[in-house]
C-alpha positions in Angstrom: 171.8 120.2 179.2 172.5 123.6 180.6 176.6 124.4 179.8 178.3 127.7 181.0 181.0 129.0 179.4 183.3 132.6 179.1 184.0 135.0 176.0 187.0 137.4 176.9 187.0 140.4 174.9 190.1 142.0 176.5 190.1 142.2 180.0 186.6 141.7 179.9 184.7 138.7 179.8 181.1 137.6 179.8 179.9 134.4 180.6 177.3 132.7 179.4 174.7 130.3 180.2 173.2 128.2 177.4 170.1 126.1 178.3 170.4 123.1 175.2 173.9 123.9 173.3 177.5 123.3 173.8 179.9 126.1 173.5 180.9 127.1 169.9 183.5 126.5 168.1 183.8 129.1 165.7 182.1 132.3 166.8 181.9 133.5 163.2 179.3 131.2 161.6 176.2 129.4 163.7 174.1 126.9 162.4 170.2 127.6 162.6 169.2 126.7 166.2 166.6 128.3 168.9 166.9 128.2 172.7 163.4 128.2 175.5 164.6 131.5 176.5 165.3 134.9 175.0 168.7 136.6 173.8 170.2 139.8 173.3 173.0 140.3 170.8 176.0 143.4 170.5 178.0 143.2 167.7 181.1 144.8 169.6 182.8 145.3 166.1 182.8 144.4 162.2 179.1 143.6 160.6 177.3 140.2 160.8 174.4 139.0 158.8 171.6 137.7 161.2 169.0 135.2 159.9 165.6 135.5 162.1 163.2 132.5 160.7 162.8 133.2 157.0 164.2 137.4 157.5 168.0 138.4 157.3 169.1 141.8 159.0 172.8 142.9 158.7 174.0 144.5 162.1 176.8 147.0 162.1 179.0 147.6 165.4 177.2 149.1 167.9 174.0 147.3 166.8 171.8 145.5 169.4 168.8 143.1 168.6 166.7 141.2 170.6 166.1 137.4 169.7 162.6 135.9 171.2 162.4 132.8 172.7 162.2 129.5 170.1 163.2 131.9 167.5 165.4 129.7 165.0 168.2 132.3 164.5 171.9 132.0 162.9 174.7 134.5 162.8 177.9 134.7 160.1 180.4 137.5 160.7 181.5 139.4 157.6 184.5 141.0 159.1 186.3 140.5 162.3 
Protein backbone atom coordinates (compact mmCIF):
# COMPACT_ATOMS: atom_id res chain seq x y z
CA UNK A 1 0.00 0.00 0.00
CA UNK A 2 1.55 3.20 -1.17
CA UNK A 3 0.75 6.09 1.88
CA UNK A 4 1.88 9.76 1.51
CA UNK A 5 2.57 11.77 4.23
CA UNK A 6 4.40 15.41 5.24
CA UNK A 7 7.51 16.21 7.70
CA UNK A 8 7.52 20.08 8.48
CA UNK A 9 10.79 21.25 9.47
CA UNK A 10 9.86 24.94 10.00
CA UNK A 11 8.19 26.45 7.23
CA UNK A 12 9.42 23.79 5.22
CA UNK A 13 8.05 20.59 4.59
CA UNK A 14 8.75 17.50 2.58
CA UNK A 15 6.45 15.00 1.70
CA UNK A 16 6.93 11.72 1.24
CA UNK A 17 5.81 8.78 -0.54
CA UNK A 18 6.29 5.35 0.97
CA UNK A 19 5.64 2.31 -1.37
CA UNK A 20 4.81 -0.67 1.75
CA UNK A 21 4.86 1.41 5.27
CA UNK A 22 2.61 3.54 7.21
CA UNK A 23 3.83 6.78 8.51
CA UNK A 24 6.02 6.69 11.62
CA UNK A 25 5.32 7.24 14.74
CA UNK A 26 8.32 8.18 16.36
CA UNK A 27 10.94 9.55 13.95
CA UNK A 28 13.78 8.82 16.42
CA UNK A 29 13.97 4.98 16.41
CA UNK A 30 12.90 2.60 13.11
CA UNK A 31 12.62 -0.89 13.21
CA UNK A 32 14.64 -2.90 10.46
CA UNK A 33 12.51 -2.71 7.27
CA UNK A 34 13.53 -2.27 3.32
CA UNK A 35 11.39 -0.63 0.66
CA UNK A 36 11.42 -1.80 -3.69
CA UNK A 37 12.93 1.48 -4.26
CA UNK A 38 15.91 3.55 -3.21
CA UNK A 39 16.33 6.37 -0.40
CA UNK A 40 18.41 9.19 0.33
CA UNK A 41 18.79 10.33 3.91
CA UNK A 42 19.98 14.25 5.50
CA UNK A 43 20.36 14.32 8.93
CA UNK A 44 19.26 18.05 9.12
CA UNK A 45 20.67 18.14 12.84
CA UNK A 46 22.07 15.98 15.93
CA UNK A 47 23.81 12.40 14.97
CA UNK A 48 21.98 9.17 14.32
CA UNK A 49 23.34 5.71 14.19
CA UNK A 50 22.32 3.93 10.78
CA UNK A 51 22.20 0.21 10.58
CA UNK A 52 22.75 -0.98 6.71
CA UNK A 53 22.25 -5.09 6.81
CA UNK A 54 24.86 -6.33 9.25
CA UNK A 55 27.15 -2.48 9.08
CA UNK A 56 26.39 0.54 11.43
CA UNK A 57 27.53 4.09 10.29
CA UNK A 58 26.90 7.10 12.64
CA UNK A 59 25.88 10.27 10.50
CA UNK A 60 26.62 13.70 11.86
CA UNK A 61 24.49 16.82 10.60
CA UNK A 62 25.07 17.64 7.27
CA UNK A 63 25.65 13.88 6.48
CA UNK A 64 23.88 12.37 3.35
CA UNK A 65 23.75 8.56 2.54
CA UNK A 66 22.26 6.76 -0.02
CA UNK A 67 20.10 3.58 0.91
CA UNK A 68 19.74 0.91 -2.15
CA UNK A 69 16.68 -0.64 -2.93
CA UNK A 70 15.66 -3.91 -0.54
CA UNK A 71 18.38 -2.73 1.74
CA UNK A 72 17.06 -3.70 5.30
CA UNK A 73 18.10 -0.43 7.04
CA UNK A 74 17.09 1.15 10.61
CA UNK A 75 17.80 4.59 12.08
CA UNK A 76 17.96 5.72 16.01
CA UNK A 77 18.65 9.43 16.70
CA UNK A 78 21.15 10.07 19.49
CA UNK A 79 20.32 13.72 19.89
CA UNK A 80 17.50 15.84 18.69
Amino acid sequence: MEVTFTLQFGKASVEILCGQCMPPVDLRITTPHCHRLGEVHILLSGEAHYTFGEKGQVLQAGDAVYIPAKTFHSAICRSP
